[in-house]
Each structure stands twice: as C-alpha cells, then as structure tokens.
N, C-alpha and C positions, 0 to 999 in steps of 0.2 A: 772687613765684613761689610758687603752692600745693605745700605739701608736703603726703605721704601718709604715714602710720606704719603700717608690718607688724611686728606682732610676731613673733619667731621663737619659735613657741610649740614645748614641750618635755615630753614625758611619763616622762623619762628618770628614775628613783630619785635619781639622785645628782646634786642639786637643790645649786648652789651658794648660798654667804649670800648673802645679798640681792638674791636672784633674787625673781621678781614671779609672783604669784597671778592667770593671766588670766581676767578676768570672772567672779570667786569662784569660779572650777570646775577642774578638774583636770589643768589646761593651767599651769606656768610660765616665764617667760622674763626672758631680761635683758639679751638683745639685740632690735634694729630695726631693719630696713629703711627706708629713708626715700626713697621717690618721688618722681618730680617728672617733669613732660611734657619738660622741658627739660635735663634733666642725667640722667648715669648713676644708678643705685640706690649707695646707701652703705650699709653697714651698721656703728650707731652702739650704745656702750651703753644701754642703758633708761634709764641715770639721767641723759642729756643732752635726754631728751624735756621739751617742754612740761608744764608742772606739770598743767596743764588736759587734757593728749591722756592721760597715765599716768594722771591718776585716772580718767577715761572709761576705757582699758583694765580698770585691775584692778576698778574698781565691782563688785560681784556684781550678779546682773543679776535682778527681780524675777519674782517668779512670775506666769505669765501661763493666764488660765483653769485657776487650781489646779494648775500644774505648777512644780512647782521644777525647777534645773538643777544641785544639784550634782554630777548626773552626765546625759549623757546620752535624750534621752527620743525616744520612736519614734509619729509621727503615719501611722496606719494609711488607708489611699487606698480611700474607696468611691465609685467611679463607679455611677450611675446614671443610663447614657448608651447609648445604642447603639452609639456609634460613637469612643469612647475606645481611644488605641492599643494598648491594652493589656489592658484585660478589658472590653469595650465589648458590651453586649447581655447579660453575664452576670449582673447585677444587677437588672434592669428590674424585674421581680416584687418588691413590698416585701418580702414571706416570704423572699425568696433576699438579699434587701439587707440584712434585718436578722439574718438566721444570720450570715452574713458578716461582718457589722460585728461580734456577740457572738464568733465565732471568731478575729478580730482581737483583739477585748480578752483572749479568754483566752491567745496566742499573747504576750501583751507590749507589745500596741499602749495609749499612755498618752493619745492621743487620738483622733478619728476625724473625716474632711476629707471632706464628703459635695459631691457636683460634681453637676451636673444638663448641666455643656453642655461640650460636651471642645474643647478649646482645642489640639488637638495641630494640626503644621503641615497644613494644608489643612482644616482641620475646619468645618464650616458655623456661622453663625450660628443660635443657639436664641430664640426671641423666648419674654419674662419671663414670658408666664403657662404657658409651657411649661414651662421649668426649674420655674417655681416648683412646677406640677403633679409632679413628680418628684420633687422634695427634701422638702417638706414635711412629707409624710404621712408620710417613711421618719424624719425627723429627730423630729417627733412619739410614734412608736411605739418611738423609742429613747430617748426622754427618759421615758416611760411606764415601758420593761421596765429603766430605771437604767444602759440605757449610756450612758456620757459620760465626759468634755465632749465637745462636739461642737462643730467648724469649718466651716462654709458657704463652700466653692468658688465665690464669683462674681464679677461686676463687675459686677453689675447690681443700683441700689437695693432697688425693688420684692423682686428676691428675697431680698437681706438682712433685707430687711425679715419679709416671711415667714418666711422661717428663725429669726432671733431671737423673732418671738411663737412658734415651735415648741417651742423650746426651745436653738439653737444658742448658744453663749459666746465664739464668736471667728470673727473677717470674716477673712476668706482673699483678696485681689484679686490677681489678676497682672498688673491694669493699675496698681495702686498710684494709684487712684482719678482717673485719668484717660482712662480709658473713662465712665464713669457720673460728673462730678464729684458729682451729689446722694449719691451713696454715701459720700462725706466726711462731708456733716451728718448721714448715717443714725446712723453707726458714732459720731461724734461725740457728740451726742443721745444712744443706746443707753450710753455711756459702757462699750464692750467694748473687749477685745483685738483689733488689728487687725496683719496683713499684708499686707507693702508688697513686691512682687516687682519686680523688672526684665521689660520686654519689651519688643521692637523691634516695630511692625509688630501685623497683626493676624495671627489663624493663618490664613485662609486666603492670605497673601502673606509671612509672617514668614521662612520658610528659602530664597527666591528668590535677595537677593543681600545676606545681612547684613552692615554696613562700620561699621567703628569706627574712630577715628580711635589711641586705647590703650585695648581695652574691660573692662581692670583698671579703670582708672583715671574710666572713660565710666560703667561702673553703680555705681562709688563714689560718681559726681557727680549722677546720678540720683536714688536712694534718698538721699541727702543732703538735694537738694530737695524729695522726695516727705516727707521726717521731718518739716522743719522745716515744712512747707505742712500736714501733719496736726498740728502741736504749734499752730500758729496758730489754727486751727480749732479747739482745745479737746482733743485728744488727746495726753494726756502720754507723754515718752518712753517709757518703765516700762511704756506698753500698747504697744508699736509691736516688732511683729518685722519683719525685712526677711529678701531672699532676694535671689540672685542671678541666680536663672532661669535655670539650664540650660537649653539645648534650645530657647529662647525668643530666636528669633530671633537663633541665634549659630551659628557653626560647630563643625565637632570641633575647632579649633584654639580660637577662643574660648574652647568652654567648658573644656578644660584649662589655659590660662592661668588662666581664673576657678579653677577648682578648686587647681593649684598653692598659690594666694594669696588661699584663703578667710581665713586670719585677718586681712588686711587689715581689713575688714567689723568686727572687734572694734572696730574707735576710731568707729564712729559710735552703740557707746552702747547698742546693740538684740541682743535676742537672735538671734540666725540659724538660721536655719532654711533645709536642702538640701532641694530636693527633684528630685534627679538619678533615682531608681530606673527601672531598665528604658528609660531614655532609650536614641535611636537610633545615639548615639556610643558606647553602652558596647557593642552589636550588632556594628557597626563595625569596633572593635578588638578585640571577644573573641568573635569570628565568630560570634556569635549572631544569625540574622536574625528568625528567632519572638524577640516580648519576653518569654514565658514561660521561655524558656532562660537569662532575663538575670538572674538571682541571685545567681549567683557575682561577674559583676561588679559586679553592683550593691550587694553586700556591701564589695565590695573598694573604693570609692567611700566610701562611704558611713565604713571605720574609717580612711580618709586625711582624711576631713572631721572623725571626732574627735578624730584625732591633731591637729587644728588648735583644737578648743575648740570644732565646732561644736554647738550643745546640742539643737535638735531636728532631725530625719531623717524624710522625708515616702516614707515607702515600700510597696509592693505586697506583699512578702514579711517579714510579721512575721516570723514562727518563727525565721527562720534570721537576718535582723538581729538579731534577740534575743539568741537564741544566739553569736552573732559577740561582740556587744559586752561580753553576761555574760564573757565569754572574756579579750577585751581589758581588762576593768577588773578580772580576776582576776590576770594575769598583773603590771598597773601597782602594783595593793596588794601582791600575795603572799598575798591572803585570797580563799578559795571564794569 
C-alpha cells in the first residue's frame, strides 16, 4: 500500500525542539499526515517518517534560474495572446509587452513567464510558428533592455526552442512534456530549469467533465512520474519545479482540495510553484465575475499557499502580492 506524507507545515513563532526546517525556508513542522487510497489519513510525528521522505522534506531546495527560496518569490504573468482570460489582446504590441513586463519587475516580480498561446478552458490551438512569432521578439528585447530571468509558457519544442536562443532560462509546460514529448530532449539538451504542471484533457475540452478517482493523491502520482521520466532523460531534480495546476481541468471542489494540501507536494523533492491567480474559482466564491476584480482573492490564495512553504507564486497582480507578502513575512520575523 503507497503511502503519502503531508507535512503540517507551521509559521507559528513558537517553534517547538525538534521541530523540522521545511525545504530550508520558512515553514516548520513536526507532525504528518500520512495518506493512503485505502485507509483513513493519520496524523503521525515527523520523527516516525522514512529516513529518505524527511530528508527529501527538509533538503533546502536549489536555486532555479537565479532565484533562491528562502523566502518566497513572485513569477510575474505576460501574456502575449489575444485571447487569454484574463489580460488577453493587452499585450499584443511588443512596446506594451515589454513596459509591462519592466512594470512587473519594478512592482516585485522575481521572474517573468512570457505565453504566446492561452491554454484557458475552451481556448484554441496556436500552431508553433505562430507562438513563436509572438514570444520571441518580446523575450529578445527583454533580454537586451536586462529584464530577467525570463520563463517561456509552452509545450511546444520548436518554441522552446526559440525562446531559449532569445534569451529565456526556464521551460514552463503544463502538459509536463507530454503534449510535445521532443520538448523533453529540448529542455534536456539546453540543460535549463524546467516546469512540470498537472493537466487533464486539453483546454479546449479540459472543464467538460473532470473525474478523479482521489485528485490529492492522482496529481501527486502524476508529476511523480512526469519527475522521474525528466531525471531519466538527463534532467536533475534540483532543475525540476512541479505545479499543481489549478484550473486545469479540475473543478472548484478539486482545486480546493489541491489547495488545502499543497504541502503535500514538498516530499517529491521540487520546488512548487502555484499558479492559481485570477483563476475562475476564485470569481466563483468571491463573486468576482471580471478577473480583473480578482486580486483580493487571488492575494488571499496565494498567502494560504505560503503559509504552506509554497516558494514560487505565478501571478497577474504583482504590487499587491508584493505587498501582501512583505506583510506577511514582517509580521512571521517581528522585522520591517
């Protein structure tokens, strides 16, 4: 019977002895959860865990494209898409893409995840030399004027490809390289940072009827295999973030269970990266139906994902994630 280990990670001051340092950042615990498809949840001390799942928990987790984690860091969202659900057609002009992306860095954004083909539910297929026509030039002329690093949004070889001679430092896939398998050896070969996302389905049928059987436990076993299929191929863990995939072909119920039990996700090793912002569930529950109104939840998301130890946050609204989180890790230290 496979077990799962959740750490019940803790940002509480008053940190007992020999409580645990999750993934060298600013999350500890010293209790766990422990899953299983076939028996109730237990919750067990940390020092009864596998020697091998605790060191995997507290390992500090390496810097990826120049970012460290030991706090929090905020991957800034530049579509340059017509029809993205959320700022779709506002970009299109490189001039407006790359203000944007320089008002993102000045605002707190630590990275910048440039998309050419919007993957939202219903959204059409973009064929490669299309995307690539979009991204390039914009990833180019930000690598020129020193904004970076920079993340290419695809699942498509060819435009990794393009992107990385641009200038990009990290593969972004939300098919976790089973849309495009050549995007394996691209990312491999390149020897970059990559992300491995969950997704059911493609977007134009992904929110139809999405069924899981436990979908905690279903994209644990996912990105598990999707790890160990990119570490065969030549890419070490240390480059591999994973994601849960909000939104991505899950329901509002789905993706609150996922969210609940993000730190789950710590025991496979990889840094985590959310990217819920302005998603259709947060509309949903905080009657927000324009996703420009989605900030406030999407803030509120986003400090329940830190209070879990998640280290990077893929979101629309720097400034105010910013601000949230400078907040949050004021109030954790006692320090401005």
């Amino acid at each position: 019977m496979k077990r799962y280990y959740r750490p019940l990670a803790q940002i509480d001051p008053a940190r007992p002895k020999g409580a645990h340092v999750l993934a060298g950042g600013w999350c500890w615990f010293d209790r766990v959860e422990v899953l299983s498809r076939d028996t109730a949840p237990e919750v067990i001390p940390a020092d009864r865990l596998p020697t091998e799942v605790l060191t995997r928990l507290c390992a500090p987790r390496a810097s990826v494209a120049g970012l460290t984690f030991e706090r929090a860091k905020l991957m800034g969202i530049l579509n340059v898409t017509p029809d993205s659900f959320s700022d779709g057609g506002k970009f299109l002009d490189p001039e407006a893409a790359i203000a944007h992306a320089k008002n993102m860095q000045a605002e707190g954004a630590d990275i910048l995840d440039i998309g050419g083909e919007s993957t939202r539910p219903g959204a059409a297929y973009v064929p490669a030399v299309e995307e690539i026509r979009r991204t390039a030039p914009v990833i180019a002329a930000l690598q020129s004027a020193a904004v970076g690093p920079i993340s290419i949004d695809t699942r498509k070889a060819d435009v990794a490809e393009a992107a990385l001679s641009a200038g990009a430092a990290l593969i972004n896939d939300v098919y976790a390289f089973t849309h495009d398998p050549r995007l394996l050896a691209v990312s491999a070969k390149a020897q970059v940072p990559v992300c491995l996302m969950h997704a059911q389905g493609d977007p134009e049928t992904m929110q139809t009827d999405p069924q899981y059987a436990d979908v905690v436990l279903d994209v644990y076993d996912f990105l598990e295999e999707r790890i160990l299929t990119a570490e065969a191929a030549g890419i070490e863990r240390s480059r591999i973030m994973i994601d849960p995939g909000i939104g991505f072909g899950k329901t509002i119920a789905h993706n609150l269970a996922l969210l609940r039990r993000l730190s789950l996700f710590h025991a496979l090793g990889c840094v985590i990266l959310l990217g819920a912002s302005r998603k259709r569930f947060i509309g949903v529950i905080g009657n927000a139906p324009s996703a420009e109104d989605r900030a406030f939840g999407s803030v509120s998301v986003a400090l329940s994902a830190v209070a879990q130890g998640v280290q990077l946050l893929r979101v629309h609204d720097t400034k105010e994630t910013k601000q949230a989180l400078d907040l949050m890790q004021a109030i954790q230290t006692g320090t401005p």
